[in-house]
C-alpha positions in Angstrom: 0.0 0.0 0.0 1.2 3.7 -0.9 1.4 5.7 2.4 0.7 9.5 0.8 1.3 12.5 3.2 0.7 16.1 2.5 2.7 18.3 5.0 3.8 22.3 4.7 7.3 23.2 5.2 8.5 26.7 6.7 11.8 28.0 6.4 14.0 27.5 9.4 16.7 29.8 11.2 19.4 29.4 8.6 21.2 32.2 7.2 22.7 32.7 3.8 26.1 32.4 3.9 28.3 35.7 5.0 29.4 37.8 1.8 32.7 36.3 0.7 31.8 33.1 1.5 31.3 30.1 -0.7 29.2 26.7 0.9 28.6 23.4 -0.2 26.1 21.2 1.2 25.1 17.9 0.3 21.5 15.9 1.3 20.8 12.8 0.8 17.5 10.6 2.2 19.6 7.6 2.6 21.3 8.6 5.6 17.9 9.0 7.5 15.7 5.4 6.9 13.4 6.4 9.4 11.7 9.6 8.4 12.8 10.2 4.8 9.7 12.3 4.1 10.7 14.9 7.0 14.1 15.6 6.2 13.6 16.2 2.9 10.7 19.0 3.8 13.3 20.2 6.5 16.2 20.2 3.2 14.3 22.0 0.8 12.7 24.5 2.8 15.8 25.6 4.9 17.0 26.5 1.1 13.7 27.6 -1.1 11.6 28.9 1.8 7.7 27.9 2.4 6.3 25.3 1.3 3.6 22.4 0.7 4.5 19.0 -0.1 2.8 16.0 -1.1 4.7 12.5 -1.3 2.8 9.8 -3.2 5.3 7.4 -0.8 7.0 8.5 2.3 8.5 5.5 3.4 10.3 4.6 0.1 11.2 7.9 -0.4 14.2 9.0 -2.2 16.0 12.0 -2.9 19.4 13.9 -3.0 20.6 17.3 -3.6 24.1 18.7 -4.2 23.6 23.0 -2.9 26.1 25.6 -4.1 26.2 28.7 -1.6 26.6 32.1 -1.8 25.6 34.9 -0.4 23.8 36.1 -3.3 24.0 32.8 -5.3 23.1 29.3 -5.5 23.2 26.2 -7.8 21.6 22.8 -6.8 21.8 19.7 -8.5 18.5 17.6 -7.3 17.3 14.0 -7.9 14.0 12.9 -6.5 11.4 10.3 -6.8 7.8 11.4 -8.0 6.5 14.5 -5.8 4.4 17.9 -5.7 5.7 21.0 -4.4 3.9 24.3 -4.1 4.3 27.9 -3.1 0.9 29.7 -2.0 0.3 33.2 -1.4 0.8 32.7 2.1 4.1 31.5 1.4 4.9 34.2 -0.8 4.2 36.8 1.8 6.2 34.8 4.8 9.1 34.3 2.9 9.6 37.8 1.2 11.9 36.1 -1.4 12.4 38.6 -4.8 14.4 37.6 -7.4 13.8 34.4 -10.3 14.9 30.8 -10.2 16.2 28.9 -13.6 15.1 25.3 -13.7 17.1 22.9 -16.0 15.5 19.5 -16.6 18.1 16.5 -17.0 16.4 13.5 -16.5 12.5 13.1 -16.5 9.9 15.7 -16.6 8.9 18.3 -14.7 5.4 20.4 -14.7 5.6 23.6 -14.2 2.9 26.1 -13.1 2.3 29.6 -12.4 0.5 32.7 -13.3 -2.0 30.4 -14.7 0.1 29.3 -17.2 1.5 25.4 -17.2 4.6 23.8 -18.8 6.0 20.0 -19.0 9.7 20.5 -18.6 11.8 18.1 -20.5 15.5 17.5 -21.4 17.1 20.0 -23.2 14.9 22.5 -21.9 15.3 25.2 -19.2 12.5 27.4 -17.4 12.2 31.2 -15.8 10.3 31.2 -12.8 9.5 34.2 -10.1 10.3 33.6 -6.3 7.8 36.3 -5.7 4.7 34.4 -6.8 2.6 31.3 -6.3 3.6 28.0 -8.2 3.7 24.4 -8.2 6.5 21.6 -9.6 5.0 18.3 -10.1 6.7 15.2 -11.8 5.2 11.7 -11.2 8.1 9.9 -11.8 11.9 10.4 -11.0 13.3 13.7 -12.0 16.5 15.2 -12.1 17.9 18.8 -13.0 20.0 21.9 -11.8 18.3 24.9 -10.3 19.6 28.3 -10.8 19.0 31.2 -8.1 19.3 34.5 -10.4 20.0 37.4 -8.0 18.6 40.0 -10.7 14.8 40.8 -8.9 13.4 42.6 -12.1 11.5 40.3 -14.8 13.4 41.9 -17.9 11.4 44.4 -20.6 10.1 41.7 -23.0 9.7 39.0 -20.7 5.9 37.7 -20.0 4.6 36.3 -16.6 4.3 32.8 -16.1 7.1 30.1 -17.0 9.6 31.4 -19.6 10.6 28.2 -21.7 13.8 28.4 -22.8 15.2 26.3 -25.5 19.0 24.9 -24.3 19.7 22.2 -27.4 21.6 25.0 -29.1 23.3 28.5 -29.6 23.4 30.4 -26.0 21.3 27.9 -24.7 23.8 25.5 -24.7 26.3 28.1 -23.4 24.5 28.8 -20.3 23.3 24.6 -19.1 26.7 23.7 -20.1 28.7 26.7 -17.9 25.5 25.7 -15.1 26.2 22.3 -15.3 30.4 22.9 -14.9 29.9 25.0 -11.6 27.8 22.5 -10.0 30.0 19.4 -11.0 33.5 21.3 -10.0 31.6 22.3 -6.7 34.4 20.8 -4.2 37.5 22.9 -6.3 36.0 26.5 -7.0 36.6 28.9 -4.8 34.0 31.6 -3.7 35.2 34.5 -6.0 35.1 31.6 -8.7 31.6 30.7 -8.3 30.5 34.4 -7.8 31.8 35.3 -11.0 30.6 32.4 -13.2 26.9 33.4 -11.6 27.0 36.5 -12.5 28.4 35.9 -16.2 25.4 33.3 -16.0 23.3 35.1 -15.4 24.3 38.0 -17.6 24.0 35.1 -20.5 20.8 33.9 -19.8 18.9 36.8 -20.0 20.4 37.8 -23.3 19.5 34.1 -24.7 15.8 35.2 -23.4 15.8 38.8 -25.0 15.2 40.1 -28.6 18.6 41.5 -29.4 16.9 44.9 -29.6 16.3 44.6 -25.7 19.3 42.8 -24.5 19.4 43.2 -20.4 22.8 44.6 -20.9 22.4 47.5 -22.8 23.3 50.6 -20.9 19.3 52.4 -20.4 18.3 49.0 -18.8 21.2 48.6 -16.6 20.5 52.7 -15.8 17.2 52.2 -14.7 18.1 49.2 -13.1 20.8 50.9 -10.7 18.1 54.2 -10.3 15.5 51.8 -9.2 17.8 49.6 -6.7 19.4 52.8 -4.9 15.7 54.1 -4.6 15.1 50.9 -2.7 17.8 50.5 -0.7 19.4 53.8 -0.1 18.8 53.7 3.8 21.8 51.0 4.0 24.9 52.6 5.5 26.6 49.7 3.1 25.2 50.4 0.0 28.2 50.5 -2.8 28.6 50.6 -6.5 30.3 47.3 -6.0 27.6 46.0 -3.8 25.0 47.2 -6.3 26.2 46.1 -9.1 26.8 42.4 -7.6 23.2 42.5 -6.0 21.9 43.7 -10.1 23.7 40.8 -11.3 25.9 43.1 -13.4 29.6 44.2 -13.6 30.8 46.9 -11.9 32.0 48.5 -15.1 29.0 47.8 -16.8 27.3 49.9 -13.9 29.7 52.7 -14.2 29.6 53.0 -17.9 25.5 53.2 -17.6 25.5 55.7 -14.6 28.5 57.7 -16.7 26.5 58.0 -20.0 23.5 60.0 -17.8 25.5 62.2 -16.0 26.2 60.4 -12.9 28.0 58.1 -10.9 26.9 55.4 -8.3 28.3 57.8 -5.4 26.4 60.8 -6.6 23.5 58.8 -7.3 23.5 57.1 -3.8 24.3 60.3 -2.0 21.3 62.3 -3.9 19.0 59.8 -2.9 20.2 60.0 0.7 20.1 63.8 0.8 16.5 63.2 -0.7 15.0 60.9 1.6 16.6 62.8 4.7 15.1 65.9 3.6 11.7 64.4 3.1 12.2 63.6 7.2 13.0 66.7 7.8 9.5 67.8 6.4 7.6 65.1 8.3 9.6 64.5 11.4 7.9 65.8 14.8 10.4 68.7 16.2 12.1 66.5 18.7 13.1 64.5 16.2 17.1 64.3 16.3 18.9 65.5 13.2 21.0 62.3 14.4 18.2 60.0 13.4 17.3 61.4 10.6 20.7 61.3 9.2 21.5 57.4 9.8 17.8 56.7 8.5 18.7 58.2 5.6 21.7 56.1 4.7 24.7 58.1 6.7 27.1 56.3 8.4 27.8 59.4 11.2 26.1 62.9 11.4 28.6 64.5 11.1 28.9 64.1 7.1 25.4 64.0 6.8 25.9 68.0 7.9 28.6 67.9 5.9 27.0 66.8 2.3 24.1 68.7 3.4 25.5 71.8 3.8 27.3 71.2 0.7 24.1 70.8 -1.5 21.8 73.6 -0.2 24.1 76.1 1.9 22.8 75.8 5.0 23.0 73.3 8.3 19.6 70.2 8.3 19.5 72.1 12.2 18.7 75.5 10.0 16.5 74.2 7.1 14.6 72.3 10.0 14.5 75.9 11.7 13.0 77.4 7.9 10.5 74.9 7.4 8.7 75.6 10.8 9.3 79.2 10.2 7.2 78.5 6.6 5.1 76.3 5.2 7.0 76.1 1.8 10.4 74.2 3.2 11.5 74.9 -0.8 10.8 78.3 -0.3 12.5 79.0 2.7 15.6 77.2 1.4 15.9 78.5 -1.7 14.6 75.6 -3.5 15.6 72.8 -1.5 13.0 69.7 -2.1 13.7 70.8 -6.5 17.2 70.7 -6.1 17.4 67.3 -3.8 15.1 65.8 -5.9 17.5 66.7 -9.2 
């Protein structure tokens, strides 16, 4: 008789690894007779997050998993008898995961769904899915492939919703399963700058294959709007950087430069504006007592003291005396000559 079990996994304490650092972990449902079932729940959520599985046999359950870690990377090489996996909204919202996950099939077939939109994955074939929505992976039967974490959160200009199909029998295709396929079988002699690298050049690949070469991800607009839409996110971290930006895009450092350059900026300018705008939007809506302290290290500055510094630079007066303006008059631009246009610029 076939023992089925539906059970929901959450995702436990672990943290991704500490940037610089490169892990490899390896899980396999031999080593625990007793409760396969369970430990594979505990294995796959620990790495992908929430979510709901349904085993058409628990107790002959069998499964393994090679896992490539990064900080902002990972590559897993999974084999698994016949099972269903899905994300819910629920899940969605309790794991907060952004970003888009590759799926290579290499043995079997997997059936992919989301966004309403189904697909049988099959050999030679690879498949664009969102962390940030509902889905479900069914195969009946045995199934093996590679996983691909891309650390780029935006869904490209040209690409649809729902499972991208992506043929990889040919061309670029080929170029991007076979580089996969290399990091995850040398995953005991790369090192983590070595793994880093070939995910970002990866990933750089793939979405090119995906793209009409009129809207390559990697012309210099996209990657510009990228960056501007990033920093606008995440300007309140003291440790934003161009270099941590551009490795959080999934871009090169110098392609982030060069697209930053060609508008007029750079990623320090661009990150400091944004700062400078944010802190004085505080300033407007902050109650009196209110530190200037506060506002300057929710705004993104490591110490007040150049928080003063670049403010003082930008409008010609102290956040202490702008504060002092705005309470004096309504219109804080007014009062400072223009401040909110020219933060804002």
């Amino acid at each position: 008789m076939t023992a089925r079990r539906e059970c929901a996994g959450s995702r436990k304490a672990r943290r991704p690894p500490p940037v610089g650092a490169y892990v490899v972990e390896r899980a396999d449902t031999r080593t625990v007779p007793c409760d396969p079932a369970g430990y594979w729940v505990d294995h796959v959520s620990a790495n992908h997050g929430s979510l709901h599985f349904r085993f058409p046999d628990t107790a002959a359950f069998r499964a393994r998993t090679v896992v490539q870690n990064s900080a902002e990377h990972r590559v897993v090489d999974f084999w698994s008898d016949g099972l269903h996996y899905a994300k819910t909204k629920s899940d969605v919202r309790a794991d907060g995961d952004l970003g888009n996950m590759f799926f290579v099939a290499r043995h079997g077939a997997l059936e992919l769904e989301q966004d309403g939109e189904q697909i049988l994955l099959r050999r030679g074939q690879g498949a664009l899915i969102s962390k940030s929505r509902p889905l479900q992976l069914r195969h009946v039967s045995s199934a093996g492939g590679l996983t691909f974490d891309v650390a780029d959160a935006r869904v490209p200009d040209g690409l649809r919703h729902g499972p991208v199909l992506v043929d990889l029998q040919g061309g670029l295709g080929s170029v991007v399963v076979a580089m996969i396929s290399a990091v995850s079988a040398h995953h005991g002699s790369i090192d983590s700058y070595e793994f880093t690298r070939s995910c970002i050049t990866i990933g750089e690949l793939l979405f090119t294959r995906m793209l009409d070469r009129g809207a390559l991800p990697d012309t210099l607009g996209s990657v510009e709007q990228a960056a501007r839409d990033y920093v606008a996110r995440h300007a309140a971290d003291p440790d934003l950087t161009l270099t941590s930006l551009a490795r959080s895009l999934g871009w090169s450092v110098r392609q982030v430069q060069l697209a930053l350059q060609q508008s007029g900026t750079t990623a320090s300018e661009l990150i400091r504006s944004t700062r400078i705008t944010r802190a004085v939007d505080l300033l407007r809506r902050s109650s009196p007592d209110t530190t200037i302290s506060s506002v300057a290290f929710a705004s993104g500055f490591r110490s007040t003291a150049t928080f003063n510094a670049v403010f003082k630079q930008q409008f010609g007066i102290s956040p202490r005396e702008a504060r002092a303006l705005q309470t004096l008059d309504a219109d804080f631009g007014a009062g400072c000559g223009g401040v909110p246009d020219a933060a804002a610029s």
